[in-house]
N, C-alpha and C positions, 0 to 999 in steps of 0.2 A: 218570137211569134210562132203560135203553132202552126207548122205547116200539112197542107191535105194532105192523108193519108193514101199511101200506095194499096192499088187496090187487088194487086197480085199476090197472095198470101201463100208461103210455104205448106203443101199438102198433105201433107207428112207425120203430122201433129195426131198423138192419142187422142184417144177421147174418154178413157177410163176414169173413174176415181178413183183418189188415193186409200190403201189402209188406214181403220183408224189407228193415230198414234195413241203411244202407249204411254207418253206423257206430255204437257201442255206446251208447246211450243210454239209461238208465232210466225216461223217462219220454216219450212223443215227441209226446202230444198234450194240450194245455191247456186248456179249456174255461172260460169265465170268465164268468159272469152277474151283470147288478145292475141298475139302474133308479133309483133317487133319490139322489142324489150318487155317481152313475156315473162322472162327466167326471174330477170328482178322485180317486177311490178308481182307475181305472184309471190315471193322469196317473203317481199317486204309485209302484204298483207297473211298468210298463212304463218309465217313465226309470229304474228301477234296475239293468233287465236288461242285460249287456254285447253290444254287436253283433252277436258269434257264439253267441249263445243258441242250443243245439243242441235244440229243439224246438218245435215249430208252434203256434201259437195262436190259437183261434176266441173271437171273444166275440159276445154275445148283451147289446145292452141295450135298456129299453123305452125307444122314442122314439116321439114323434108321429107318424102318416102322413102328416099334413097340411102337412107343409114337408121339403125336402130337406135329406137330413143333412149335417153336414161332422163327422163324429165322426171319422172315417179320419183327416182332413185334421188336426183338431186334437191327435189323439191320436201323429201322424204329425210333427208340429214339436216332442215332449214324448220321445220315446225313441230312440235309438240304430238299433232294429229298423226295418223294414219296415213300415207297416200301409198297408194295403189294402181298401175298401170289397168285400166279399166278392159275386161274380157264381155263378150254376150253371156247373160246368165248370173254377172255378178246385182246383188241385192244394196242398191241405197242404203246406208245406215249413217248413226250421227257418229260425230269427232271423226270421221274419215274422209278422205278425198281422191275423187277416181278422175283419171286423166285419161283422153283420150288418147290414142294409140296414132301414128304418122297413117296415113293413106284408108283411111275410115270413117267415118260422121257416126256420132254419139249420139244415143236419146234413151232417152226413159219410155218404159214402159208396166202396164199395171201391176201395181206393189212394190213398185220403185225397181222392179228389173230392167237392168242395161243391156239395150240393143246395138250390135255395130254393124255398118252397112259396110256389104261388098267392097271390097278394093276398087271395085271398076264402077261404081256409084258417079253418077255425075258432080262432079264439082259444083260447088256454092261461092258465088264472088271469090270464084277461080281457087277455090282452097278446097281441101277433102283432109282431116277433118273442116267445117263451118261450126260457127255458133249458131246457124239457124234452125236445123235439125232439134239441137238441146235444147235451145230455149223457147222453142213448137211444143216441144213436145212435154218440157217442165211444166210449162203453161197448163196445156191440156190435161194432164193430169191432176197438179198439186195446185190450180186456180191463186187463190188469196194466199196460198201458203208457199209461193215461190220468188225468190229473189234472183235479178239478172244483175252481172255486173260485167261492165266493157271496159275492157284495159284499153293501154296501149298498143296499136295495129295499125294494120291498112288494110286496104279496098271497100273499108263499110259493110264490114262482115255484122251480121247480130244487127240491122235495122229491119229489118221487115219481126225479126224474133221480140225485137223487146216492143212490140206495137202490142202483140199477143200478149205478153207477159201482163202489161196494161191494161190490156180487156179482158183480162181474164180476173183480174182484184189484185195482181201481185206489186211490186213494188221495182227499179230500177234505180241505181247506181253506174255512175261513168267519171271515169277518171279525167281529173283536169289537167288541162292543155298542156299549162308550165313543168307537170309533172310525167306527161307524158312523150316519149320517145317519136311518138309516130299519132298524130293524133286522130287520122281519121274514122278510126272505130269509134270514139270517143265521139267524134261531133257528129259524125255521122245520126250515132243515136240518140244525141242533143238535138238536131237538128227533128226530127219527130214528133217534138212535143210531149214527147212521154217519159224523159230522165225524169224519176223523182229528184235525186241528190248529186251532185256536179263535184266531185270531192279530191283535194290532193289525196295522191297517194298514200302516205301515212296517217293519212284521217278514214280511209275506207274500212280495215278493221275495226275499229270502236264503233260505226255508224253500224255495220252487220254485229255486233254485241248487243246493241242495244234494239235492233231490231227486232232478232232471233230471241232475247233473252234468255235464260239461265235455267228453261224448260220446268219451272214452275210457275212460270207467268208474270216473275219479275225480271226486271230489267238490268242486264250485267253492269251497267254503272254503278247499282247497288252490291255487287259483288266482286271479287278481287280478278282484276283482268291480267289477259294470258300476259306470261316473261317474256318477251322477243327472245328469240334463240340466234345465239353466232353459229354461224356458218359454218360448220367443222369444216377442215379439208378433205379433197374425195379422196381418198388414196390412206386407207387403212384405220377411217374411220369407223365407230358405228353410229345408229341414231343412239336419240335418247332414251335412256331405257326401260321409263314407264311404259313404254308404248306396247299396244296390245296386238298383235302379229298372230297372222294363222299358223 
C-alpha cells in the first residue's frame, strides 16, 4: 500500500536540463546506492553489463572517511565498463562508472558535470557520501531518462531520493529482501510506493539492459548480453583489456 509521502524534500536537486544525446537511449543516467554488502551486490550487477553499455553510471556507497577507498579500483578488475573514482568537474559518459569518494555527497550537475560537496557537508541518514544528493539531483536534471537503484544498506538512505526520481518520469529498482545483506535501503524505498521493480540481485542487470536498451532503441534482449567477468585477484592483476582508459 502506498504510503503518504514525506513532505521534506532534499534542497539540493538541479534544475538544468540535460544535453541532447547523441544517440537514442532510454535511459542515460544510472544512479546506484547501498552501504552493507555494497562490494558484492555491485561486483554482481556491473560484471553483467556488456562493455558498450550505452549509459552513465554514478554510484553513491557508505564508506569510512577514515581510510582511502579502492572501491573504483576493485569494482574496476569486476566489469567489462570503465569505473572511475569520481573528482568535481568529471563529465557523465556511457560504458563508465563513477563512484563516489569516502566523506563527500555526489550529484550531477548541467551536462552531466559531477559535483562533490565539502568534507564538512552535513550528513544525510548519518552518512556523507548519501544517495539523496545523487538521486536529487539525477532526477532534476536527466527527468524520464534516470534510473535509481537501491541495494543492500541501512539507515533508509535514497527515500526521500527515489520519490523525486518518480515525479520526475524516471524509473526505480530495489533489491530483494532474500538477496539483500542489510535490507533497509531496500524497503525503505519500497515502503514509498514508488519501486517500479522489487528484483533479486542477479536479475537487476538484465532489467537495466532492457531498460536502457542498446542505444538504437532496441532492447538488449535482442542483442548478445554482457559475459560476467571473474574476479581476478587484486594483487598483480590487470583489468580487462578492451577497456578504454585516460
Amino acid at each position: 500500500m502506498k504510503t503518504k509521502r514525506e513532505q521534506n524534500r532534499p534542497a539540493n536537486a538541479a534544475r538544468e536540463t540535460p544535453p541532447a544525446p547523441s544517440a537514442k537511449v532510454s535511459f542515460r543516467v544510472i544512479a546506484m546506492a547501498t552501504s552493507v554488502g555494497g562490494l558484492k551486490a555491485l561486483s554482481v550487477i556491473l560484471s553483467r553489463l556488456p562493455a558498450d553499455f550505452p549509459a552513465a553510471i554514478a554510484i553513491v556507497m557508505h564508506l569510512s572517511p577514515d581510510h582511502k577507498s579502492i572501491l573504483a579500483e576493485l569494482l574496476n578488475r569486476r566489469t567489462h565498463l570503465v569505473v572511475r573514482q569520481a573528482h568535481s568537474g568529471d563529465i557523465l559518459r556511457p560504458s563508465t562508472v563513477f563512484v563516489a569518494p569516502p566523506n563527500h555527497h555526489l550529484s550531477v550537475a548541467k551536462g552531466g558535470r559531477l559535483k562533490l560537496s565539502s568534507s564538512a557537508a552535513e550528513k544525510v541518514h548519518y552518512a556523507r557520501p548519501s544517495a539523496e544528493p545523487l538521486f536529487a539531483s539525477v532526477a532534476a536534471i536527466y527527468k524520464k531518462d534516470a534510473i535509481a537503484v537501491v541495494l543492500t544498506g541501512g539507515d533508509g538512505d535514497g527515500s526521500f531520493g527515489v520519490q523525486i526520481i518518480k515525479d520526475k518520469g524516471g524509473k526505480v529498482i530495489a533489491q530483494d529482501r532474500p538477496t539483500s545483506e542489510n535490507f533497509s535501503m531496500p524497503e525503505t524505498a519500497i515502503q514509498t510506493g514508488d519501486v517500479d521493480f522489487i528484483l533479486p540481485l542477479d536479475k537487476i542487470a538484465s532489467k537495466l539492459m532492457e531498460l536502457v536498451g542498446d542505444g538504437t532503441g532496441q532492447e538488449y534482449s535482442r542483442a548478445t548480453p554482457g559475459k560476467p567477468v571473474t574476479p581476478p585477484r587484486l594483487s598483480g592483476t590487470k583489468g580487462p583489456p578492451s577497456k578504454r582508459r585516460k
